[in-house]
Residue frames as qw, qx, qy, qz and C-alpha x, y, z in Angstrom:
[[0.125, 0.808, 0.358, -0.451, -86.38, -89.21, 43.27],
 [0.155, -0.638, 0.452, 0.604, -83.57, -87.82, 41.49],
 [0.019, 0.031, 0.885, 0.463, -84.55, -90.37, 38.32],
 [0.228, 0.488, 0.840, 0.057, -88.02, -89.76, 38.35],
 [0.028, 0.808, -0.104, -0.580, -87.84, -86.31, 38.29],
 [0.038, 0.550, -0.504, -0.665, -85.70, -86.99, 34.77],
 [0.244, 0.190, 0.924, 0.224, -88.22, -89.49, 33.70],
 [0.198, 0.781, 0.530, -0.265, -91.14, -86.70, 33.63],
 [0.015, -0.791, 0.205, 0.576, -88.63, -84.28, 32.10],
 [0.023, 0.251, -0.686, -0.683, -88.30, -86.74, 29.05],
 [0.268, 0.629, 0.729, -0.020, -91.98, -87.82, 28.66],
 [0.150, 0.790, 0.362, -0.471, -92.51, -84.21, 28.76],
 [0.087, -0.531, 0.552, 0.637, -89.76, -82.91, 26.51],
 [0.192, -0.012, 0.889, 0.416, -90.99, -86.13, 23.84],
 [0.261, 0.600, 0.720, -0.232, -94.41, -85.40, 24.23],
 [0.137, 0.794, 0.036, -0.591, -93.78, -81.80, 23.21],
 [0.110, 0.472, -0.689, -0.540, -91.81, -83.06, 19.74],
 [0.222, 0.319, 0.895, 0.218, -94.25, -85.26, 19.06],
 [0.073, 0.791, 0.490, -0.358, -97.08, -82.11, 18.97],
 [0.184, -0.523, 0.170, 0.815, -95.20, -80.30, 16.92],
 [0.598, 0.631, 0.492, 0.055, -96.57, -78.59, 13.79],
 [0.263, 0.050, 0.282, 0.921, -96.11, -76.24, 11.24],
 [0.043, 0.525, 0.637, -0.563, -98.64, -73.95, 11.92],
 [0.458, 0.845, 0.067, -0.268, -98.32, -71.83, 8.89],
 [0.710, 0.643, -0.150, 0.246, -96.20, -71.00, 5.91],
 [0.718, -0.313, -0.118, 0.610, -92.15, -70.99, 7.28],
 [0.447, -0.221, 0.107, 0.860, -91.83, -67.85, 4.93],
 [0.279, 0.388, 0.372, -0.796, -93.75, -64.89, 3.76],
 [0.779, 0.250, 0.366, -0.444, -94.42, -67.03, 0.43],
 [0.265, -0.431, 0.711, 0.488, -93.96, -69.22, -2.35],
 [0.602, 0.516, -0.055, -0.607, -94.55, -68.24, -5.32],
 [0.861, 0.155, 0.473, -0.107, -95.20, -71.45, -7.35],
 [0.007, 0.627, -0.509, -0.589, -92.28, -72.29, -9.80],
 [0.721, 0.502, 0.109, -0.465, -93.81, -73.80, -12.87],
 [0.720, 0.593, -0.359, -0.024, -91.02, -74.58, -14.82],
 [0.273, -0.675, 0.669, -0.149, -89.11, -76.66, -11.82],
 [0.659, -0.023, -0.723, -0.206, -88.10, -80.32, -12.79],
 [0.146, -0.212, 0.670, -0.696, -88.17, -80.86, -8.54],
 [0.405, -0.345, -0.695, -0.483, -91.33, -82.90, -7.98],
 [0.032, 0.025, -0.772, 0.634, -92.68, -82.31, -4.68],
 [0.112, -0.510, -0.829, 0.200, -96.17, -82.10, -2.78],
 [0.050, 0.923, 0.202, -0.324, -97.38, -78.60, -4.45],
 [0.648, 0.707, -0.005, 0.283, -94.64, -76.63, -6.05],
 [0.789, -0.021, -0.142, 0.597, -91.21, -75.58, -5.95],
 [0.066, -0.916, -0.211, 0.335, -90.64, -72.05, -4.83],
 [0.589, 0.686, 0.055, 0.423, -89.47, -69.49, -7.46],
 [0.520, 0.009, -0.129, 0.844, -86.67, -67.79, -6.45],
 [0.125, -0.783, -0.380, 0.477, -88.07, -64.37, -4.29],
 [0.263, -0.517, 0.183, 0.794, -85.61, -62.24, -5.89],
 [0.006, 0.013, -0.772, -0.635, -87.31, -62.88, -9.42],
 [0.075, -0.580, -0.743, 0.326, -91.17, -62.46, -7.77],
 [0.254, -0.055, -0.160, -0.952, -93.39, -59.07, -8.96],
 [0.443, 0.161, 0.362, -0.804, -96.90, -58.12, -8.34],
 [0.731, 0.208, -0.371, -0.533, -98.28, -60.20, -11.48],
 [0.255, 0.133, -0.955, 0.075, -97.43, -63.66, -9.19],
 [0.039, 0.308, 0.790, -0.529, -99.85, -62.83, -7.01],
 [0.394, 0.437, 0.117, -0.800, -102.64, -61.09, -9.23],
 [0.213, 0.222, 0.868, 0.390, -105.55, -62.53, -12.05],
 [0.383, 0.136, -0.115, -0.907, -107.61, -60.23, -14.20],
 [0.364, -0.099, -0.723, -0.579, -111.05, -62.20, -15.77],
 [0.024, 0.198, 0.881, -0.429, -113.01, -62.95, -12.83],
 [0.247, 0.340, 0.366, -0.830, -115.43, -60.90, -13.83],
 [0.424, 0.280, -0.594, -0.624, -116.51, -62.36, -17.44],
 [0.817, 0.178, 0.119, -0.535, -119.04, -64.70, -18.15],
 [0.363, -0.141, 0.878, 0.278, -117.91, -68.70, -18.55],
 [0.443, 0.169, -0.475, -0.741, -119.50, -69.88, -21.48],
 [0.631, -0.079, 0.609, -0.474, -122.46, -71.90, -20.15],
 [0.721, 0.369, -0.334, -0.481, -123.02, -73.64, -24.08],
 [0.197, 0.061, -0.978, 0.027, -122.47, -77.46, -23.03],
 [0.493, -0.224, -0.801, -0.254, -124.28, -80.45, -22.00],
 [0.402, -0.357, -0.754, 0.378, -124.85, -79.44, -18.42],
 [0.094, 0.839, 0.337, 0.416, -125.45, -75.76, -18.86],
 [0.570, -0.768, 0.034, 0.292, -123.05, -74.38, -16.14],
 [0.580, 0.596, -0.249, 0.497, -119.05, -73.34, -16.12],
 [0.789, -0.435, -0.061, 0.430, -116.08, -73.63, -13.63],
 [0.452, 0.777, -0.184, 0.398, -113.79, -70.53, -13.94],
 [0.821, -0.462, -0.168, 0.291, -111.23, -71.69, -11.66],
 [0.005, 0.840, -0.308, 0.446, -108.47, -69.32, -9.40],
 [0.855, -0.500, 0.055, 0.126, -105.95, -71.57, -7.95],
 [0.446, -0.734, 0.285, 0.426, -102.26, -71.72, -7.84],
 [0.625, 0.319, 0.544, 0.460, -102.15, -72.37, -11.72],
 [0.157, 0.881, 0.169, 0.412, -103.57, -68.83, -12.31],
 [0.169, -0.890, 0.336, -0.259, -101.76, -67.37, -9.40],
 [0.663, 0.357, -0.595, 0.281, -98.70, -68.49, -8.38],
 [0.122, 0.432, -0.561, 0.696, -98.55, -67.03, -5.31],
 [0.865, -0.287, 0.130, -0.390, -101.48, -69.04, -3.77],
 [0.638, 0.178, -0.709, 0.242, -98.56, -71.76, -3.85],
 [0.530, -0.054, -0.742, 0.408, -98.73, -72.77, -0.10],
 [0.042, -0.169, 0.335, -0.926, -101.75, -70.65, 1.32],
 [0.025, 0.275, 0.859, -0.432, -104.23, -72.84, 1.31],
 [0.368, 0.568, 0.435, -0.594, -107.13, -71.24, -0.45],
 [0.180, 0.125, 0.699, 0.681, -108.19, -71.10, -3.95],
 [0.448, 0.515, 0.170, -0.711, -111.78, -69.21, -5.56],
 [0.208, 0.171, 0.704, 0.657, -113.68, -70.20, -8.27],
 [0.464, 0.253, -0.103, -0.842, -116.67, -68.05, -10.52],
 [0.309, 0.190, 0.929, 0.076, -119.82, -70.57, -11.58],
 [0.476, 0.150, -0.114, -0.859, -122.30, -69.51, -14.31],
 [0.292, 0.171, 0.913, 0.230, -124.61, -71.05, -15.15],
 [0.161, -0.169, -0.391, -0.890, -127.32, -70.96, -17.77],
 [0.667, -0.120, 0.304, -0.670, -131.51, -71.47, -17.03],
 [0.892, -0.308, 0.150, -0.296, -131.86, -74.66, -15.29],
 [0.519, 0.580, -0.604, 0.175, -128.28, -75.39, -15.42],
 [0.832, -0.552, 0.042, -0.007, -126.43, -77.50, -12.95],
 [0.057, 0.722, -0.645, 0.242, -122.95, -77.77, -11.58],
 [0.816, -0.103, -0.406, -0.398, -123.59, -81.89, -11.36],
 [0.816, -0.572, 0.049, 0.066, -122.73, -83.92, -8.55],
 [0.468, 0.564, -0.442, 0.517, -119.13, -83.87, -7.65],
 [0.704, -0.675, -0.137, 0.172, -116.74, -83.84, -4.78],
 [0.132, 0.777, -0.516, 0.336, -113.55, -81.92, -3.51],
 [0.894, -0.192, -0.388, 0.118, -111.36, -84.44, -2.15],
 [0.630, -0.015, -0.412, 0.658, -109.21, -81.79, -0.54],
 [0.105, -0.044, -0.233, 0.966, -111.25, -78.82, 0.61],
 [0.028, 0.539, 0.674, -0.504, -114.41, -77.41, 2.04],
 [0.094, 0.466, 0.478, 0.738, -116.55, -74.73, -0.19],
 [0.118, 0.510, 0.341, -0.781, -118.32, -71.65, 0.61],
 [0.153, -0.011, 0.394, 0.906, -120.47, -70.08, -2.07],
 [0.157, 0.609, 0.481, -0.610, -122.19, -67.63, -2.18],
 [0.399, 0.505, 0.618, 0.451, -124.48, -66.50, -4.72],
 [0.134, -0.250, 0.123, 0.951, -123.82, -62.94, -6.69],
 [0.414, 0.272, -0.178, -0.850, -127.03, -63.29, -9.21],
 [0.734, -0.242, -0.566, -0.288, -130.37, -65.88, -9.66],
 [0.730, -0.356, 0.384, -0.439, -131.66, -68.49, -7.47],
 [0.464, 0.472, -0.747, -0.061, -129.83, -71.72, -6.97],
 [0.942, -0.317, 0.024, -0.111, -130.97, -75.40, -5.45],
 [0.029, 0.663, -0.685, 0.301, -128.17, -76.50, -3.69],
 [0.833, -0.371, 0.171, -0.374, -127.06, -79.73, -1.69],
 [0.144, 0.437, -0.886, 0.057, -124.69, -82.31, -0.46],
 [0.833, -0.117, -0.344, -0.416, -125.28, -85.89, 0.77],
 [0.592, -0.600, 0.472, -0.259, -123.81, -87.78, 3.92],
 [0.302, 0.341, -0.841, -0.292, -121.84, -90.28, 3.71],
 [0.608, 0.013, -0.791, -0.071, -122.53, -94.06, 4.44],
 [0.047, 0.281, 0.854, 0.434, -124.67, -95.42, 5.46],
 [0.276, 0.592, 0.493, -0.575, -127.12, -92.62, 6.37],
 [0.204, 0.155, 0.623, 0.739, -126.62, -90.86, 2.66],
 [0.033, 0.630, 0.711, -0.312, -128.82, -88.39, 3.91],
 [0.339, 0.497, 0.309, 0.736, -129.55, -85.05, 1.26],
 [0.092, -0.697, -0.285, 0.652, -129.42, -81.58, 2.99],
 [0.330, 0.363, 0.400, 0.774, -130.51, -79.14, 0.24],
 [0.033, 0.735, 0.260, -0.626, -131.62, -75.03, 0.29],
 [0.508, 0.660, 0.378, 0.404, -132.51, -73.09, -2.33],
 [0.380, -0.520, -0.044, 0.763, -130.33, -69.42, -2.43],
 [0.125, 0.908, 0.395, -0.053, -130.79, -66.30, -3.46],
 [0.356, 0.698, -0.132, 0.607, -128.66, -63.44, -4.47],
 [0.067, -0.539, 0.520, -0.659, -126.27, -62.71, -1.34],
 [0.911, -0.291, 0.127, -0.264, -127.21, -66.07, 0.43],
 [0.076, -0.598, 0.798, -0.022, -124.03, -68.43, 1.58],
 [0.934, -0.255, 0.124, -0.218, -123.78, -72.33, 1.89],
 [0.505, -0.554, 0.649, -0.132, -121.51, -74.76, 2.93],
 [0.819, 0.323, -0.414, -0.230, -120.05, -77.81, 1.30],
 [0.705, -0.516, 0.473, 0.113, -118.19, -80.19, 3.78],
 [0.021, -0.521, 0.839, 0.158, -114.67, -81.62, 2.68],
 [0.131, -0.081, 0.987, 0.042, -115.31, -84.53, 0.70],
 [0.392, 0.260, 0.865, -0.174, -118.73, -84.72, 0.36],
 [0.253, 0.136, 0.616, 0.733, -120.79, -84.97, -3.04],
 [0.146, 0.669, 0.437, -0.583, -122.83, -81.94, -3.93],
 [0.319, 0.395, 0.588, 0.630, -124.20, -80.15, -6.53],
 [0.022, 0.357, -0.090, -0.930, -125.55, -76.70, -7.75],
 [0.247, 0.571, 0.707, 0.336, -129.17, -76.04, -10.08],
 [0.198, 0.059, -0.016, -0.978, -130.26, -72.75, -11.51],
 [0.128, 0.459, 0.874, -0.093, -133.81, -73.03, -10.62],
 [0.311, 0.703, 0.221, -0.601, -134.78, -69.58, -12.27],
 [0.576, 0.797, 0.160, 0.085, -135.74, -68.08, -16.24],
 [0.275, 0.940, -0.199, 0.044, -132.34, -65.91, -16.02],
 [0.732, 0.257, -0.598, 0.199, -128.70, -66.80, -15.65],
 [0.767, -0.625, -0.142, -0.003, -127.09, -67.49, -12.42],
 [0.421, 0.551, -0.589, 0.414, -123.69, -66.45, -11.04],
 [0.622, -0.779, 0.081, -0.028, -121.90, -67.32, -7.84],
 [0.186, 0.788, -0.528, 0.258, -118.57, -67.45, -6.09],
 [0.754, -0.639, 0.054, -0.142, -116.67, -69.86, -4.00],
 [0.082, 0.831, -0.508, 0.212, -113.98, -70.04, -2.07],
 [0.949, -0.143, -0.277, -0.033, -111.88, -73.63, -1.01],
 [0.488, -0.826, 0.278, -0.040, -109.55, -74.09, 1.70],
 [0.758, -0.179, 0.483, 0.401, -107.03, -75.62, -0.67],
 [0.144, -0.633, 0.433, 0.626, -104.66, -74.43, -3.17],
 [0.438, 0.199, -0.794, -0.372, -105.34, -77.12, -5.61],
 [0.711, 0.052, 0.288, -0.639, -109.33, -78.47, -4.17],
 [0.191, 0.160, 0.953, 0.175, -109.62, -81.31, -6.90],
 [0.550, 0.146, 0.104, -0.815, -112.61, -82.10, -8.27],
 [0.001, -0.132, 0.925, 0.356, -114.48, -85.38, -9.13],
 [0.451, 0.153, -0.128, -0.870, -117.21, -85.54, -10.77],
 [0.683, -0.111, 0.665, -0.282, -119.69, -88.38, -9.97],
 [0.834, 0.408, 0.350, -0.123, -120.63, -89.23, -13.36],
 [0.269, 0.764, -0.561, -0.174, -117.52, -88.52, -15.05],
 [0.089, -0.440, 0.883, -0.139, -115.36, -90.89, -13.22],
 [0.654, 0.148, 0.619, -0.409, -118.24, -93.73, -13.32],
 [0.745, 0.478, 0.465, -0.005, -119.29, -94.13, -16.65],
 [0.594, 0.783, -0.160, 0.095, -116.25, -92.03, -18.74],
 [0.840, -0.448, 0.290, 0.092, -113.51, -94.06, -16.85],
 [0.661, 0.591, -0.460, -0.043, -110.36, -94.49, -19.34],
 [0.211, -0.156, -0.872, -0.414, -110.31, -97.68, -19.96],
 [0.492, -0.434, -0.125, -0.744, -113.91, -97.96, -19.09],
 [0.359, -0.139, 0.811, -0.440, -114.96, -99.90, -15.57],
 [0.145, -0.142, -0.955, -0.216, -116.58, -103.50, -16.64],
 [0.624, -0.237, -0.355, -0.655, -120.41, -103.11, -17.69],
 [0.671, -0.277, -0.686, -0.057, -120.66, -106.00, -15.37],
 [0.357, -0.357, -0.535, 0.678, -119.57, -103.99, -12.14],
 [0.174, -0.113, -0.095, -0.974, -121.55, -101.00, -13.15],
 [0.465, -0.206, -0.779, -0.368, -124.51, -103.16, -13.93],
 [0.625, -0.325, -0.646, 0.294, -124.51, -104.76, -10.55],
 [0.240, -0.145, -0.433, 0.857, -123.83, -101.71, -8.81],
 [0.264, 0.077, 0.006, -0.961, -126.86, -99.68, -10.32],
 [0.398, 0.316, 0.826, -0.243, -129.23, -102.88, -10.53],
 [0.553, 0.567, -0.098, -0.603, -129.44, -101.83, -14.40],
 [0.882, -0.145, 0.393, 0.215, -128.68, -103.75, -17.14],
 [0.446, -0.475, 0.189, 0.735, -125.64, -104.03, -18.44],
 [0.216, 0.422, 0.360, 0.804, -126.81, -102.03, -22.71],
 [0.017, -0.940, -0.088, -0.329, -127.77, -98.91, -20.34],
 [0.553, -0.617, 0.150, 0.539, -124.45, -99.06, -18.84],
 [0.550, 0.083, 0.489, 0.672, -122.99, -99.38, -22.66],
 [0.013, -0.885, -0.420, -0.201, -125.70, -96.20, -22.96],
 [0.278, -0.956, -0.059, 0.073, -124.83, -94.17, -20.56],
 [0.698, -0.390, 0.313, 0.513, -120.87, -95.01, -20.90],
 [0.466, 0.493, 0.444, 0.585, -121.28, -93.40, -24.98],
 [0.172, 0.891, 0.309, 0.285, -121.92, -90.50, -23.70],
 [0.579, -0.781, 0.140, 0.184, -118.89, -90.11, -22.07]]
């Protein structure tokens, strides 16, 4: 009896150290040292005692990206580069203009969900499922309208009005990523063989060597 009794008491006991987490930060934060040689999984923490109010603060949110490129949009990213002190908190913000009928072009966050919500225009929205339904959910939005981007999956952003468009969103990672569908495809360094491009888009292969120039 006297052994099974201490066999449940170390299942339990192991079970419980195997569940364990870190549930949050260990401390009340760390501000992201920049200039450690340390390489870890995020940043090294600056020394508290050497911390002020300007680790945790960024002025420009409010200014207009310049929308003058090939897609007609702009990314004014707020992560733990601009603030340090988003170093281990999980969240990051970014500002999108765009211009009329810009787009924010497919893409994915390989490490964090989106919110965003739009501050000014109307904006077609939408992601795509993965494999093998690949099924598009899209909404157009309005000033003070929200949507949703699952982790991971590729979506995109169109100003569908005459004036510009702003919006906000917010990602549940310090450092989100981004990869852009047609970046990484066709402006690859070195470039991915015309012959697997080809094949994959059932084109041939001088509008891969097309589409790859303009990367």
């Amino acid at each position: 009896m006297a052994s099974q009794f201490l066999l449940l008491a170390f299942l339990a006991i192991t079970c419980a150290i195997a569940s364990a987490s870190d549930p949050s930060s260990l401390q009340d934060f760390c501000v992201a040292d920049s200039k450690a040689s340390v390489q870890v999984n995020g940043f090294v923490c600056k020394d508290s005692k050497l911390v002020d109010a300007n680790d945790f603060f960024f002025s420009g949110l409010h200014l207009a990206g310049n929308t003058s490129n090939a897609v007609g949009s702009r990314v004014t990213p707020v992560n733990t580069v601009q603030i340090p002190g988003l170093n281990t908190l999980g969240i990051s913000i970014v500002r999108i203009d765009y211009a009329p009928w810009g787009i924010n072009p497919p893409h994915t966050h390989p490490r964090a969900t989106e919110v965003l919500t739009v501050l000014e225009g109307s904006l077609k929205v939408g992601f795509v499922t993965s494999n093998p339904e690949n099924r598009l959910i899209t909404k157009v939005l309005r000033k003070g309208d929200v949507f949703v981007f699952p982790v991971g999956l590729v979506h995109f952003q169109q100003n569908v009005g005459y004036g510009n468009a702003v919006a906000i969103a917010a990602l549940n990672s310090q450092n989100p990523g981004v990869i852009t569908v047609a970046n990484v495809v066709f402006g690859s360094k070195p470039d991915i063989s015309a012959d697997i491009l080809a094949k994959a888009f059932q084109v041939d292969k001088n509008t891969v060597y097309n589409f790859q120039s303009k990367f």
